[in-house]
Jmol script that loads the backbone (N, CA, C; Angstrom):
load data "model"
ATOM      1  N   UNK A   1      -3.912  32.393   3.700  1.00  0.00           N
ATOM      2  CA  UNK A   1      -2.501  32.141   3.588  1.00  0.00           C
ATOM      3  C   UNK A   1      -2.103  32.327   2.136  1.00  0.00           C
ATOM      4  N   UNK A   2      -0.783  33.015   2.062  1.00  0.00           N
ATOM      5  CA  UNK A   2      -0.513  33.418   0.622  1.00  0.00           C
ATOM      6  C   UNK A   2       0.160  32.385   0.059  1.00  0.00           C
ATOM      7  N   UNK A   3      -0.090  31.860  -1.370  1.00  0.00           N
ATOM      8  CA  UNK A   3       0.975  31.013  -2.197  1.00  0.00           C
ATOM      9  C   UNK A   3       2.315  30.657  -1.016  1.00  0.00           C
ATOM     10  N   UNK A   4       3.297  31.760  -1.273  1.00  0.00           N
ATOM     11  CA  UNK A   4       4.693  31.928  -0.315  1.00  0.00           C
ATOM     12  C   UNK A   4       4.479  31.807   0.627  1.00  0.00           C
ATOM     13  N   UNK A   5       5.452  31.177   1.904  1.00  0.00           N
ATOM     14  CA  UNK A   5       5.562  31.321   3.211  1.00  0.00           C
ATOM     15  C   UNK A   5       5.799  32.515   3.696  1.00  0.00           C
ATOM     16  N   UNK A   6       5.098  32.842   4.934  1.00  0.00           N
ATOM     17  CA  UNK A   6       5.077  34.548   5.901  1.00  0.00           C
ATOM     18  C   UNK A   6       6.660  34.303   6.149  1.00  0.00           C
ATOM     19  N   UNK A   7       7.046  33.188   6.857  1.00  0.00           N
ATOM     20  CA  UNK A   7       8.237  33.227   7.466  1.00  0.00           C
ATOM     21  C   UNK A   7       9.481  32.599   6.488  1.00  0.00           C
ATOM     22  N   UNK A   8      10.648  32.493   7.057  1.00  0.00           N
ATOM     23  CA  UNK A   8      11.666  31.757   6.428  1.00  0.00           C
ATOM     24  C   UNK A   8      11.341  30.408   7.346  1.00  0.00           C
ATOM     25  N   UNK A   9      10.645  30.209   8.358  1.00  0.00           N
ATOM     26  CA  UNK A   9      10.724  28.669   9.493  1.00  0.00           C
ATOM     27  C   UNK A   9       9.728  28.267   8.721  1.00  0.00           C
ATOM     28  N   UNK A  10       9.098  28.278   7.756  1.00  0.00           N
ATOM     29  CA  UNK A  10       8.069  27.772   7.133  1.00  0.00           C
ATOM     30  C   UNK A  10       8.443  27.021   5.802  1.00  0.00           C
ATOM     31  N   UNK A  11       9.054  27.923   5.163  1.00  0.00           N
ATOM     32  CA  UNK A  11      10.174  27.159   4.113  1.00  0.00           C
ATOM     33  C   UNK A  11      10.905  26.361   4.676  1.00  0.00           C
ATOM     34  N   UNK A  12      11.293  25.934   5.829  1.00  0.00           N
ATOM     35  CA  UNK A  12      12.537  25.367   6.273  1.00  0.00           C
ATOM     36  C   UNK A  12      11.304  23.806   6.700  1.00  0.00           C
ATOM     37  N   UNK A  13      10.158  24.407   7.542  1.00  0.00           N
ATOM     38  CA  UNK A  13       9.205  23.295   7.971  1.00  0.00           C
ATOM     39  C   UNK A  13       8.918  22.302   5.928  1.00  0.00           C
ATOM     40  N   UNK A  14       8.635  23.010   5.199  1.00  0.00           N
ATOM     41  CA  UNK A  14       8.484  22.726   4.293  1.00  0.00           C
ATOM     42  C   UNK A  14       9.693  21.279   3.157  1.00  0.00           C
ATOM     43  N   UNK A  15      10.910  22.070   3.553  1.00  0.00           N
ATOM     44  CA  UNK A  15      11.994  21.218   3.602  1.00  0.00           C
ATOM     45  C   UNK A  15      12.115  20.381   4.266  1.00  0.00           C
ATOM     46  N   UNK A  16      11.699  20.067   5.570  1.00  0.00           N
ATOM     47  CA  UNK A  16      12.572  19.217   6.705  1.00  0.00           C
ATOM     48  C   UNK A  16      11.283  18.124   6.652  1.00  0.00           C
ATOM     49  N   UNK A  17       9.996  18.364   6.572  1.00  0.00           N
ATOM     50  CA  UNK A  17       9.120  17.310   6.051  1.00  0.00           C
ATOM     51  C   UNK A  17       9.521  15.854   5.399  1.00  0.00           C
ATOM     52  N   UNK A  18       9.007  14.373   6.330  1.00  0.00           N
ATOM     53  CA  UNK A  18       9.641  13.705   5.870  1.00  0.00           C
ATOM     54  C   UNK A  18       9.147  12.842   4.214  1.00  0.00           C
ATOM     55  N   UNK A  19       7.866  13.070   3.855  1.00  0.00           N
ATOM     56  CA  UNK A  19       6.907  12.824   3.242  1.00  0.00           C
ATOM     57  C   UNK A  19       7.361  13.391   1.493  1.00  0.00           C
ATOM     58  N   UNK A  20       7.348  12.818   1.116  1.00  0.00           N
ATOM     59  CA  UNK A  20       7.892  13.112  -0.621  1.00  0.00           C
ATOM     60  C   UNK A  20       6.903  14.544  -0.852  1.00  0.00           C
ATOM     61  N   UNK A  21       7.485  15.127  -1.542  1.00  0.00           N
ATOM     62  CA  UNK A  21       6.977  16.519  -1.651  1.00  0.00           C
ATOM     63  C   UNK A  21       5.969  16.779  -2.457  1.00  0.00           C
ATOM     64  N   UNK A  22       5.679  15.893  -3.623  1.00  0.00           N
ATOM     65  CA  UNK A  22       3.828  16.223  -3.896  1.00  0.00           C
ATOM     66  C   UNK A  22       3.091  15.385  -2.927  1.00  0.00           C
ATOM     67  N   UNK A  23       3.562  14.751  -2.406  1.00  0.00           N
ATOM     68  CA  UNK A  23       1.822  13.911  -1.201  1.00  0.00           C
ATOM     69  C   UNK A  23       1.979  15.080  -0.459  1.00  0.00           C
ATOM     70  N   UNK A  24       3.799  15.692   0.015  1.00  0.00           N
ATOM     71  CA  UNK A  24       3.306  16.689   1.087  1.00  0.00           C
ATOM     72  C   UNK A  24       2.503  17.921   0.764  1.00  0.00           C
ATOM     73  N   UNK A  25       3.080  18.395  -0.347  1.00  0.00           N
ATOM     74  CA  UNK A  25       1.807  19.225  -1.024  1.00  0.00           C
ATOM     75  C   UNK A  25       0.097  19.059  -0.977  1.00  0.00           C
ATOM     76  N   UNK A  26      -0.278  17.815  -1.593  1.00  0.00           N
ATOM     77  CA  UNK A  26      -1.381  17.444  -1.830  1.00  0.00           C
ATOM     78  C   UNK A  26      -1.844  17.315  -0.423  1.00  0.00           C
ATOM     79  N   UNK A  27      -1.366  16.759   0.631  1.00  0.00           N
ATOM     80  CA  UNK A  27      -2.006  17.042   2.466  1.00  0.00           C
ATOM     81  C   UNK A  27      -2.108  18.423   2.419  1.00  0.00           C
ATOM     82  N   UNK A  28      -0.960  19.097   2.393  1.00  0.00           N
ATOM     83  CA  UNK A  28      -1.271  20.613   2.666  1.00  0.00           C
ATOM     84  C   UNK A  28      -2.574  21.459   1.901  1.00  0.00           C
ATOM     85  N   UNK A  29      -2.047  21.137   0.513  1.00  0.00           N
ATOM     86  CA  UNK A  29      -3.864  21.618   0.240  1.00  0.00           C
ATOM     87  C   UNK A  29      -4.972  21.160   0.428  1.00  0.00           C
ATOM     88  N   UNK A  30      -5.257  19.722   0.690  1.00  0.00           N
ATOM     89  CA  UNK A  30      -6.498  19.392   1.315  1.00  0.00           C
ATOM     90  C   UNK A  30      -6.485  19.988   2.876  1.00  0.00           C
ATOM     91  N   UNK A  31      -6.063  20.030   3.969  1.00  0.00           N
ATOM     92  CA  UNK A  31      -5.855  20.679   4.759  1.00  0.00           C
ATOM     93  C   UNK A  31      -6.699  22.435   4.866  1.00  0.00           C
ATOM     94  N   UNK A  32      -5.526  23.078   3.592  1.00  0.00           N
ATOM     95  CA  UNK A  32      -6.093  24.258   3.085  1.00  0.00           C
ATOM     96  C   UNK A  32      -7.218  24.288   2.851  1.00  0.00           C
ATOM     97  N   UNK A  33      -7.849  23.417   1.881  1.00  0.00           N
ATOM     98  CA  UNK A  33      -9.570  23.197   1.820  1.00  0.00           C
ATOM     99  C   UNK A  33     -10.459  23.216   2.725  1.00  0.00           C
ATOM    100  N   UNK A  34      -9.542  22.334   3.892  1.00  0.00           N
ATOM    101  CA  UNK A  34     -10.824  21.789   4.927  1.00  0.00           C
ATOM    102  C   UNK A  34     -11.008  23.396   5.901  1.00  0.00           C
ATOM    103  N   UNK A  35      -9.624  23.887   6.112  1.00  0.00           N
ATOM    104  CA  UNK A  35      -9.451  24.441   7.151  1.00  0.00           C
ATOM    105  C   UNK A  35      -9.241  25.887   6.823  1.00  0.00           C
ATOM    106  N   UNK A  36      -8.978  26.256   5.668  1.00  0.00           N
ATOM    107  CA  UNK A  36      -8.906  27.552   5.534  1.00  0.00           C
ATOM    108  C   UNK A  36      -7.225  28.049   5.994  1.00  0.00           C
ATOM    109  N   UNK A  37      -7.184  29.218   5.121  1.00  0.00           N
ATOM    110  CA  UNK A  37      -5.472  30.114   5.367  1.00  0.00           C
ATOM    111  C   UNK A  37      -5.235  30.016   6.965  1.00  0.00           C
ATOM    112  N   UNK A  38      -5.756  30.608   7.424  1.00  0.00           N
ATOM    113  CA  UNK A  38      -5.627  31.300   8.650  1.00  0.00           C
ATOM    114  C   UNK A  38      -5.478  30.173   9.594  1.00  0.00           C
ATOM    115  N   UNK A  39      -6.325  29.114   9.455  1.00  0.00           N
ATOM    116  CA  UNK A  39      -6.376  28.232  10.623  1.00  0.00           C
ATOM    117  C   UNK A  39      -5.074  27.359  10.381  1.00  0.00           C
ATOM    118  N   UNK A  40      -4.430  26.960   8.875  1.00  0.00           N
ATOM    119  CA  UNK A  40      -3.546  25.861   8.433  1.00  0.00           C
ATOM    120  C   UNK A  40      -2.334  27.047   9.148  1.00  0.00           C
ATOM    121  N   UNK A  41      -2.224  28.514   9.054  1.00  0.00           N
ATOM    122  CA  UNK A  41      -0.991  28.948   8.894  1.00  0.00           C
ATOM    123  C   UNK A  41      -0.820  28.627  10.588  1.00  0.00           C
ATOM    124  N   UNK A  42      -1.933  29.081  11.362  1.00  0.00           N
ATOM    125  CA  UNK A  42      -1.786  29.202  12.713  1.00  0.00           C
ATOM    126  C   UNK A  42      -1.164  27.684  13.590  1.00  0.00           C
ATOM    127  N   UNK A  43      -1.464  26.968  13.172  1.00  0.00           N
ATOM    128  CA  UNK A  43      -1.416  25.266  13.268  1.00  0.00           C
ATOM    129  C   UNK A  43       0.119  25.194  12.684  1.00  0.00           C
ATOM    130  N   UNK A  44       0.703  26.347  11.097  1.00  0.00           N
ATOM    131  CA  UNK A  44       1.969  25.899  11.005  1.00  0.00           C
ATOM    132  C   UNK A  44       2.801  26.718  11.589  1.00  0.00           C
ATOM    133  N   UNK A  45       2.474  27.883  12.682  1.00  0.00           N
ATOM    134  CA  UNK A  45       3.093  28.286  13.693  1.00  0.00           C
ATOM    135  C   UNK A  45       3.609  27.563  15.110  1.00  0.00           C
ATOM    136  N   UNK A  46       2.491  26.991  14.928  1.00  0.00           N
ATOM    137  CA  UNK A  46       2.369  26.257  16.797  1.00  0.00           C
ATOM    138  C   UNK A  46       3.182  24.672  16.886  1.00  0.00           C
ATOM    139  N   UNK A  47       3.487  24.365  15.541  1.00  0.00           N
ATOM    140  CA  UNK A  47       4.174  22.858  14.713  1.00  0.00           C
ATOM    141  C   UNK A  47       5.815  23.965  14.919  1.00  0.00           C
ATOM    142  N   UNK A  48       6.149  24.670  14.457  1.00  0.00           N
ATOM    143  CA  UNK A  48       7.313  25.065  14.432  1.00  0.00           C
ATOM    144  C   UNK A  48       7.483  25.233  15.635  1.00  0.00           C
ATOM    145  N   UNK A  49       6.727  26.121  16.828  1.00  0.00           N
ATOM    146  CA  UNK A  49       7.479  26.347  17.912  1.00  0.00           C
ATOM    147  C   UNK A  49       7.668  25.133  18.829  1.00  0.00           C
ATOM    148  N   UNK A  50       6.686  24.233  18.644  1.00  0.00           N
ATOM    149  CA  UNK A  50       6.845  23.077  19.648  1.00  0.00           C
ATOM    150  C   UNK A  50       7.990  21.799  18.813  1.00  0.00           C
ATOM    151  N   UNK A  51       8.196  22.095  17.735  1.00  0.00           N
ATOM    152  CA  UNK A  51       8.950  21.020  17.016  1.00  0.00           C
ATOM    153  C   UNK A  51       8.697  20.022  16.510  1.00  0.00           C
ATOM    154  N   UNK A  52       7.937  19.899  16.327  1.00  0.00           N
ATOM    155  CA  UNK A  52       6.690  18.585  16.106  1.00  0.00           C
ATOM    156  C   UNK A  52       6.534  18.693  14.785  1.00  0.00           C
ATOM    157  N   UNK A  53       7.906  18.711  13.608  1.00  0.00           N
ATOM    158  CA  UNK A  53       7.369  19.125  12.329  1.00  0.00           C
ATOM    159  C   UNK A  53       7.276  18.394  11.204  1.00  0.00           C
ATOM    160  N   UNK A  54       5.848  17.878  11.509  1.00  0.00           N
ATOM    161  CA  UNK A  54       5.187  16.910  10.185  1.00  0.00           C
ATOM    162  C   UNK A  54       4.133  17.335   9.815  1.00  0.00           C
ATOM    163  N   UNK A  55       3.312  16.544   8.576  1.00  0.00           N
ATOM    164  CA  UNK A  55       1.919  16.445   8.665  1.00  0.00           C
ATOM    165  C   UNK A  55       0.814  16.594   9.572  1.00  0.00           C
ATOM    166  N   UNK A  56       1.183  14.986  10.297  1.00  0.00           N
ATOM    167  CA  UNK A  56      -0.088  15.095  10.975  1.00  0.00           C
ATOM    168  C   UNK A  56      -0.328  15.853  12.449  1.00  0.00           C
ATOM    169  N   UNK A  57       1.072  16.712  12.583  1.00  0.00           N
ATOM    170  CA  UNK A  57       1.288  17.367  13.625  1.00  0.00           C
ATOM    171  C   UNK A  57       0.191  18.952  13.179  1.00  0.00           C
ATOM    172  N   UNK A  58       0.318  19.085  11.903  1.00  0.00           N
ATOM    173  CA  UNK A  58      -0.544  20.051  11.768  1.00  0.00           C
ATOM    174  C   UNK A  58      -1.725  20.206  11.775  1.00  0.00           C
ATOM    175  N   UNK A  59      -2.559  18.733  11.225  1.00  0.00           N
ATOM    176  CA  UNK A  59      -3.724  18.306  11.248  1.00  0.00           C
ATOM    177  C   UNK A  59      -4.368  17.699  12.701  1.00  0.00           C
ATOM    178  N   UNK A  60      -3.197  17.527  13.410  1.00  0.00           N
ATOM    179  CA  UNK A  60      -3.430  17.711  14.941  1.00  0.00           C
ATOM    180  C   UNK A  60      -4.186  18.810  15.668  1.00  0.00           C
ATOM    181  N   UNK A  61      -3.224  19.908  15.443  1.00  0.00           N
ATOM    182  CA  UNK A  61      -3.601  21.286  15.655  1.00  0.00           C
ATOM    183  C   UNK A  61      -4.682  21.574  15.218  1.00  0.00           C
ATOM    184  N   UNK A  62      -4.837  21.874  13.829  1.00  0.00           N
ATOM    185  CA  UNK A  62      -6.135  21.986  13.388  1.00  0.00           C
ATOM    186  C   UNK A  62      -7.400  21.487  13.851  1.00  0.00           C
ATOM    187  N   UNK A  63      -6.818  20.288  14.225  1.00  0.00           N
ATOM    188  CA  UNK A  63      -8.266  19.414  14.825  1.00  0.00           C
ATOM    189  C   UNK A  63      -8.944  19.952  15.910  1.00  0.00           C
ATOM    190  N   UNK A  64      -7.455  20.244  16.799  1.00  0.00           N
ATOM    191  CA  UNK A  64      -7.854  20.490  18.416  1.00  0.00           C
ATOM    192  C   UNK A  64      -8.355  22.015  18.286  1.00  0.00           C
ATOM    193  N   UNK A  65      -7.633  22.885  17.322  1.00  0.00           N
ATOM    194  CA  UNK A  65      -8.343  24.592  17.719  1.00  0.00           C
ATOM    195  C   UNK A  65      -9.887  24.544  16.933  1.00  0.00           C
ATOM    196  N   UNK A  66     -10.389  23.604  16.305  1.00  0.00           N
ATOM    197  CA  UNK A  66     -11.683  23.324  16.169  1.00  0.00           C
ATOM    198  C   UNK A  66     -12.667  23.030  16.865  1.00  0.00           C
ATOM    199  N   UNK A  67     -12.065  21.895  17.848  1.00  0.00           N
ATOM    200  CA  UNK A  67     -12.641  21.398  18.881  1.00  0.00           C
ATOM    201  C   UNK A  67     -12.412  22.448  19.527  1.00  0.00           C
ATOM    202  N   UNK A  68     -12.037  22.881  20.382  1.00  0.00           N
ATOM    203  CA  UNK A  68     -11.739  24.353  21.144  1.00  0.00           C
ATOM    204  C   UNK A  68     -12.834  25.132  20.809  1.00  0.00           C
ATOM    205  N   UNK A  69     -13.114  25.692  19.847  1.00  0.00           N
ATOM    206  CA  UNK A  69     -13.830  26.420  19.184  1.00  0.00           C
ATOM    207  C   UNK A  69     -15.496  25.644  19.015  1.00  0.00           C
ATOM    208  N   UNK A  70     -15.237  24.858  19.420  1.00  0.00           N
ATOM    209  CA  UNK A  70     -17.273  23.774  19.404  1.00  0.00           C
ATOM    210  C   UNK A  70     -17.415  23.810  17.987  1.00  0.00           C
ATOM    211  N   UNK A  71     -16.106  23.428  16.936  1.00  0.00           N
ATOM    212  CA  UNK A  71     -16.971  23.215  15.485  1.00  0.00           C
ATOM    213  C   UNK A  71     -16.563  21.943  15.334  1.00  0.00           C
ATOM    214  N   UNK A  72     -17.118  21.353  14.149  1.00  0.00           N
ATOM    215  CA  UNK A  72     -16.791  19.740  14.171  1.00  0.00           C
ATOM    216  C   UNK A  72     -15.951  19.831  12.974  1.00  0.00           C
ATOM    217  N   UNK A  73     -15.021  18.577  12.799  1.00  0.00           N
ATOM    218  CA  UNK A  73     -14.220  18.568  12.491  1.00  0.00           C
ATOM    219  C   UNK A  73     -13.798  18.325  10.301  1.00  0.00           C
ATOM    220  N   UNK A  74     -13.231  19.105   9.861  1.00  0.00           N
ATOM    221  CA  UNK A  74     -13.783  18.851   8.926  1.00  0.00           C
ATOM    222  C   UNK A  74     -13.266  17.626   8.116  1.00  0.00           C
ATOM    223  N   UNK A  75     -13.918  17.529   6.927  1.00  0.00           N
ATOM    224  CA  UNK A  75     -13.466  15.794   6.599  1.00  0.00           C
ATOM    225  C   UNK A  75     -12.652  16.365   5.185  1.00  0.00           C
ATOM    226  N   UNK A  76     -11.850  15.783   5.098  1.00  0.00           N
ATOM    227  CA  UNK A  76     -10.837  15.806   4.138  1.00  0.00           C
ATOM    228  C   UNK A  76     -10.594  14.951   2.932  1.00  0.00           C
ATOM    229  N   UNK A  77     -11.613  13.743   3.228  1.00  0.00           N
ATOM    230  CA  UNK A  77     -11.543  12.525   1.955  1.00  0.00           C
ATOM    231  C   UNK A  77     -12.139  13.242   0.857  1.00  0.00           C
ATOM    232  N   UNK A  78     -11.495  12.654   0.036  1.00  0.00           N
ATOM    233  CA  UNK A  78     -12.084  13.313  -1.561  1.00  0.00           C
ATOM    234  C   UNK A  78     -12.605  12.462  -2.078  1.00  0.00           C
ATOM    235  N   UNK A  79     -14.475  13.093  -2.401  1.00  0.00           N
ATOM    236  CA  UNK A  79     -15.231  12.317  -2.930  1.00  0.00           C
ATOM    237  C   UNK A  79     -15.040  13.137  -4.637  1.00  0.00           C
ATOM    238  N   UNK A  80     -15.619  12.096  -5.165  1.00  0.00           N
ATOM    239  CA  UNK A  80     -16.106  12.601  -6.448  1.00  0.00           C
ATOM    240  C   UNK A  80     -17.646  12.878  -6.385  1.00  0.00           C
ATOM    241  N   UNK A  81     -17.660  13.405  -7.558  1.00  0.00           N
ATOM    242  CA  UNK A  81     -18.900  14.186  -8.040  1.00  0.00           C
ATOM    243  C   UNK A  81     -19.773  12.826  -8.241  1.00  0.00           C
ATOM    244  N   UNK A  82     -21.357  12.559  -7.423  1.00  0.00           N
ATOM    245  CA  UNK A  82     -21.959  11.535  -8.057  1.00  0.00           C
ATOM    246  C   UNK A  82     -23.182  12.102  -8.103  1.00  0.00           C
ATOM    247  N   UNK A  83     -24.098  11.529  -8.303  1.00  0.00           N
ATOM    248  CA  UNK A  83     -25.471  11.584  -8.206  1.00  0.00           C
ATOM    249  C   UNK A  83     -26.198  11.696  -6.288  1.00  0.00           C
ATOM    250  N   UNK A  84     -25.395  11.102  -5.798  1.00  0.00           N
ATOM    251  CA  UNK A  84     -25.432  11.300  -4.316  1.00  0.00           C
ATOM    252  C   UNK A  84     -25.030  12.118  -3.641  1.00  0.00           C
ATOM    253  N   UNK A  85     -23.981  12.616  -4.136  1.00  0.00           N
ATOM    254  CA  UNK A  85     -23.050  14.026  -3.518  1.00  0.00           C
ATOM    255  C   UNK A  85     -23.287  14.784  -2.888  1.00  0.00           C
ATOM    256  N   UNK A  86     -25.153  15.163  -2.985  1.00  0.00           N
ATOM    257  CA  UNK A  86     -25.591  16.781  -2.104  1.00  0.00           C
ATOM    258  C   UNK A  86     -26.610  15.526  -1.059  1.00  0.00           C
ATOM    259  N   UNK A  87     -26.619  14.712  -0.888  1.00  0.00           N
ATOM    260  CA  UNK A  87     -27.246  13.420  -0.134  1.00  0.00           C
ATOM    261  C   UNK A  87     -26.570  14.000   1.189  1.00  0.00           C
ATOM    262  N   UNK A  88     -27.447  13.723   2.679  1.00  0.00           N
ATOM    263  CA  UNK A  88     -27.486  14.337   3.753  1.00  0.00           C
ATOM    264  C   UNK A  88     -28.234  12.904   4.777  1.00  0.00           C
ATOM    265  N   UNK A  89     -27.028  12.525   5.395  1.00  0.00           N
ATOM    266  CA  UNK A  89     -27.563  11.334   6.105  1.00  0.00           C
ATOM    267  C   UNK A  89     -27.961  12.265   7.749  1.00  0.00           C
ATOM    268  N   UNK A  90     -29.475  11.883   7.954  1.00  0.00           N
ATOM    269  CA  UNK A  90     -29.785  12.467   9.520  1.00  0.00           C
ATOM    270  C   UNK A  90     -29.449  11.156  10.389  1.00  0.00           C
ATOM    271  N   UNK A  91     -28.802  10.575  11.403  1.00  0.00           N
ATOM    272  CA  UNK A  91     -28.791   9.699  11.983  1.00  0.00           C
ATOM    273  C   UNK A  91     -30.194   9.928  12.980  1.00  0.00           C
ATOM    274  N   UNK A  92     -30.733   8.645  13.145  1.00  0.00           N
ATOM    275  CA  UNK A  92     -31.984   8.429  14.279  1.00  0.00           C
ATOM    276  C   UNK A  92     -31.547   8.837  15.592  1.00  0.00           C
ATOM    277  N   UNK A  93     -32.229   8.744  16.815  1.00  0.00           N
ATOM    278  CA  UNK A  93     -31.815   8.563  18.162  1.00  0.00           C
ATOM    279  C   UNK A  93     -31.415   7.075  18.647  1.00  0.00           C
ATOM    280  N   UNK A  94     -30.048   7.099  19.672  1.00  0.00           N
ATOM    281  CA  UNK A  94     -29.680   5.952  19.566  1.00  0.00           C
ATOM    282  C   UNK A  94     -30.565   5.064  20.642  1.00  0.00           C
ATOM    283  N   UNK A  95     -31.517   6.139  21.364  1.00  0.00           N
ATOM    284  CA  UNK A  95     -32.164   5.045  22.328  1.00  0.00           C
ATOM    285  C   UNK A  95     -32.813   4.336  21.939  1.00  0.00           C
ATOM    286  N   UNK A  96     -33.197   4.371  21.073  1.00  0.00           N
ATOM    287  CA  UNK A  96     -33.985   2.959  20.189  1.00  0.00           C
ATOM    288  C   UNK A  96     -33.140   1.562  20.560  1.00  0.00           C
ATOM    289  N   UNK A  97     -32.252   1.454  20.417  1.00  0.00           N
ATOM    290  CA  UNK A  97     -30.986   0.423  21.037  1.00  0.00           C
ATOM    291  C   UNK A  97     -31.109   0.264  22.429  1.00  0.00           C
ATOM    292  N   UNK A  98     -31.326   0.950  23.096  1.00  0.00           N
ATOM    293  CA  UNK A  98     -32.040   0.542  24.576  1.00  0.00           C
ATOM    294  C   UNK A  98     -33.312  -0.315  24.826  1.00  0.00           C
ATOM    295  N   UNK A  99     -34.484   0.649  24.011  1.00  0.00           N
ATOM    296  CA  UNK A  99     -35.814  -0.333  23.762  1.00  0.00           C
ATOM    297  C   UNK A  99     -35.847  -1.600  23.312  1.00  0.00           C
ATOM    298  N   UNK A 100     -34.645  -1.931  22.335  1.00  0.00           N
ATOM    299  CA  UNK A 100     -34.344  -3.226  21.356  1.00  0.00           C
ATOM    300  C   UNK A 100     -34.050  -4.359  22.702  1.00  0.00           C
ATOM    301  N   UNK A 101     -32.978  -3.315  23.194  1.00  0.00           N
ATOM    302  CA  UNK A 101     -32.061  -4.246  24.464  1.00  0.00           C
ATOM    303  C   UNK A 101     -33.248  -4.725  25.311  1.00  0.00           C
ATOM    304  N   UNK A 102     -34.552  -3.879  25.770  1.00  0.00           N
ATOM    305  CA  UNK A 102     -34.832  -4.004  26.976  1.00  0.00           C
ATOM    306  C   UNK A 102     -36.253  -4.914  26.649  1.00  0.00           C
ATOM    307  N   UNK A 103     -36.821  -5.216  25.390  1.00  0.00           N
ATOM    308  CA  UNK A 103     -37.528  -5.742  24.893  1.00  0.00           C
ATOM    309  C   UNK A 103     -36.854  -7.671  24.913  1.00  0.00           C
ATOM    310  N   UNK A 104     -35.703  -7.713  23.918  1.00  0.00           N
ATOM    311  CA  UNK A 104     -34.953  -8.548  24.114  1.00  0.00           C
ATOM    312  C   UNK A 104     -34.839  -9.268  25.420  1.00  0.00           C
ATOM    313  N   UNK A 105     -34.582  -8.756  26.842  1.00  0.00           N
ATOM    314  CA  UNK A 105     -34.333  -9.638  27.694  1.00  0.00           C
ATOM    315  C   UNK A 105     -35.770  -9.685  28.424  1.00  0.00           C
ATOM    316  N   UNK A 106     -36.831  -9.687  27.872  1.00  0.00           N
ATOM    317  CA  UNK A 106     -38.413  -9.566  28.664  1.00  0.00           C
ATOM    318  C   UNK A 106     -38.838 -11.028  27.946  1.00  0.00           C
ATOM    319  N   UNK A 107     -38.115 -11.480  26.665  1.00  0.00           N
ATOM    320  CA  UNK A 107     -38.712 -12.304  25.503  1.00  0.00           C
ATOM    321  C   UNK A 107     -37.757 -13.839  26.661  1.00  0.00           C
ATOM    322  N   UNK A 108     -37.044 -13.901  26.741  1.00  0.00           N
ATOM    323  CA  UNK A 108     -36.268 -14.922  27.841  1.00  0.00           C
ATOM    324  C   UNK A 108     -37.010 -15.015  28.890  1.00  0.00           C
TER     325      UNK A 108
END
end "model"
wireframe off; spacefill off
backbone 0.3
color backbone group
């Protein structure tokens, strides 16, 4: 997606936003980050035709043509730079919580 809006309904979505205009900025480029030109512009097509024109109407979209697509969803909080940053949590299997459970009511 270029700097400028493709359309004039995009400038107008841009205006009619109810959100003070640097937070609305600052959503839109994290957005841009998570999601890339193509996916934010397509999401600010499908917000204009259905009327639905806010924020999280876009980050709606975005969400769902992800899910659609079998990718997971991307995260948008802004971390800072730490010593942990490239850190990679594997979660266990949750049936372990079954064994816990089924151990638990043998001890009664």
């Amino acid at each position: 997606m270029s700097p400028t809006c493709s359309t004039s309904s995009e400038t107008d979505l841009f205006a009619s936003l109810s959100s003070p205009e640097r937070k609305r900025t600052s959503r839109l480029l994290q957005l841009l980050d998570a999601a890339g030109g193509d996916a934010l512009e397509d999401a600010l097509v499908e917000v204009l035709e259905r009327g639905t024109i806010h924020i999280g109407a876009v980050r709606q979209v975005i969400d769902r043509q992800r899910s659609e697509r079998g990718l997971a969803l991307p995260l948008t909080i802004p971390l800072t730079p730490s010593e942990h940053s490239d850190l990679v949590v594997t979660p266990h299997a949750l049936a372990t919580y079954d064994t816990l459970k089924k151990d638990e009511n043998h001890d009664h």
